[in-house]
C-alpha positions, 0 to 999 in steps of 0.5 A: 257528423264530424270532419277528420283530419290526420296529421303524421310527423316523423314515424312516432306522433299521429294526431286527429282532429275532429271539426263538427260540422252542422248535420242534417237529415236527407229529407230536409231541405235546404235553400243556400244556407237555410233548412226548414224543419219542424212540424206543418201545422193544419188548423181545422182539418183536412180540408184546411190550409197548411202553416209553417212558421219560421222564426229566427232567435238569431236575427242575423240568420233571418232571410231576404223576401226572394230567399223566404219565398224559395224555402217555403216553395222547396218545401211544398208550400208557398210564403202565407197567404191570409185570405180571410178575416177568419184566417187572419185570426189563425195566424194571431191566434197561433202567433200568440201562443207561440209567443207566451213561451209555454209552447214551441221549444225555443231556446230562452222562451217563446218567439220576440220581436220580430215581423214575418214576411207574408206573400203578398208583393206590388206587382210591376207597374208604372208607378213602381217606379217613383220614389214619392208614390204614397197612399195618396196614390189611390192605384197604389193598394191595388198594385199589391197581389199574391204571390201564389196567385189568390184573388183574395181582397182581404187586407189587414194594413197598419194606419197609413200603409202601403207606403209604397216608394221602394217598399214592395214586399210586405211583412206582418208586424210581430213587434211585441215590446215596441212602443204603440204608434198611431195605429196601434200596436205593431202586432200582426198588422201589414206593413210594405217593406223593402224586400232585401230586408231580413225578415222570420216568415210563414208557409202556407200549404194547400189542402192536401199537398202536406202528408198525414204522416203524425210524424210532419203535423198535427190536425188541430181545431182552433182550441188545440193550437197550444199544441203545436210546434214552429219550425226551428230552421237550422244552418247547413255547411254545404260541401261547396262551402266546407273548405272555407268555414271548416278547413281554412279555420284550422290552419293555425291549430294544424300549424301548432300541432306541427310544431309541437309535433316537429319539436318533440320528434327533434328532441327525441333525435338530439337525445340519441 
């Protein structure tokens, strides 16, 4: 949509300028400045759980663990879950489509470099509080539990993760062009982080919690992954920030046009 603003000098000179500001449908929804949108992939039917990938190309549009939580749990959903082996396939398997490129419709090819934040966060305990707590601290893995409340034991860590200290919330690696570390790749591993770090991440949805509208998602068995889509998240100017990142800006055209404007209706008073 666009904003209007009318400026009128003397009788004879009336100017409009248009600002574009970020447009977006009711049914969205927006957490601050992020809005999710896109297709809720479901990977073996009904009965299977939901996903909703959220990749930013724009790094400094990615979001903080609490601000990844807030959006999937807006949207129905709660940050991802993986509480199997076979469940960890899925996401990979998904991932990897999306990030040969043949699908998604990102702009400039598929999804890059970039980790995405998963539910899984160390809970309050004691030895959150000491900086030098590491994997040698054989309490420290069981400190780590989901955030949508599964019991699920399943764990995917990089070579020598948790690291603990003040990392607490945990991201799976999606580091494609990075050099090899001691474990490996840093592909789809688990990796604790510091949770006001900024991050891509993905919802899960519960059977039955996502309409079987065609129009919100596709039923796909694990052969038919190719044809999904990732949620292409958008920036909202909301009203409460409309003066400061559309009004403000304008000043200086404003000011030009009455000049211009004060200029033309001085001349045009001097001739008679």
């Amino acid at each position: 949509m666009c904003v209007c603003v009318c400026v009128c000098v003397c009788v004879c000179v009336c100017v409009c300028v248009c600002v574009r500001v970020c447009a977006f449908h009711l049914s969205h929804v927006c957490v601050g400045a992020l809005s999710l949108i896109g297709q809720t992939v479901c990977v073996g039917g009904p009965k299977r759980p939901c996903y909703k990938i959220a990749y930013f190309h724009d790094v400094s549009s990615r979001v903080a663990f609490s601000e990844a939580q807030q959006a999937c749990s807006i949207d129905g959903g709660q940050l991802l879950s993986i509480e199997s082996p076979e469940e960890q396939r899925e996401i990979q398997h998904l991932l990897q489509e999306l990030s040969s490129g043949a699908v998604g419709g990102a702009a400039g090819g598929g999804i890059a470099d970039g980790d995405f934040w998963i539910g899984l966060t160390r809970v309050e305990g004691e030895d959150q509080g000491h900086s030098d707590v590491s994997t040698s601290f054989p309490s420290c893995p069981k400190l780590y539990m989901w955030t949508d409340g599964s019991v699920a034991s399943f764990r995917n860590w990089y070579l020598d993760e948790p690291s603990c200290g003040g990392e607490s919330c945990v991201v799976m690696y999606h580091q494609p062009a990075a050099f090899p570390g001691p474990g490996g790749k840093y592909l789809y591993q688990w990796n604790d982080d510091r949770c006001n770090m900024k991050h891509n991440f993905i919802c899960k949805y519960g059977p039955g919690t996502v309409s079987q509208s065609a129009s919100r998602m596709q039923i796909l068995s694990a052969n038919q992954l190719h044809a999904c889509r990732y949620c292409q998240p958008i920036m909202c100017v909301s009203s409460g920030m409309l003066l400061l990142y559309v009004v403000i800006p304008t000043i200086p055209l404003l000011l030009l046009i009455l000049v211009a404007s004060g200029t033309c209706c001085f001349q045009m008073l001097h001739r008679r």
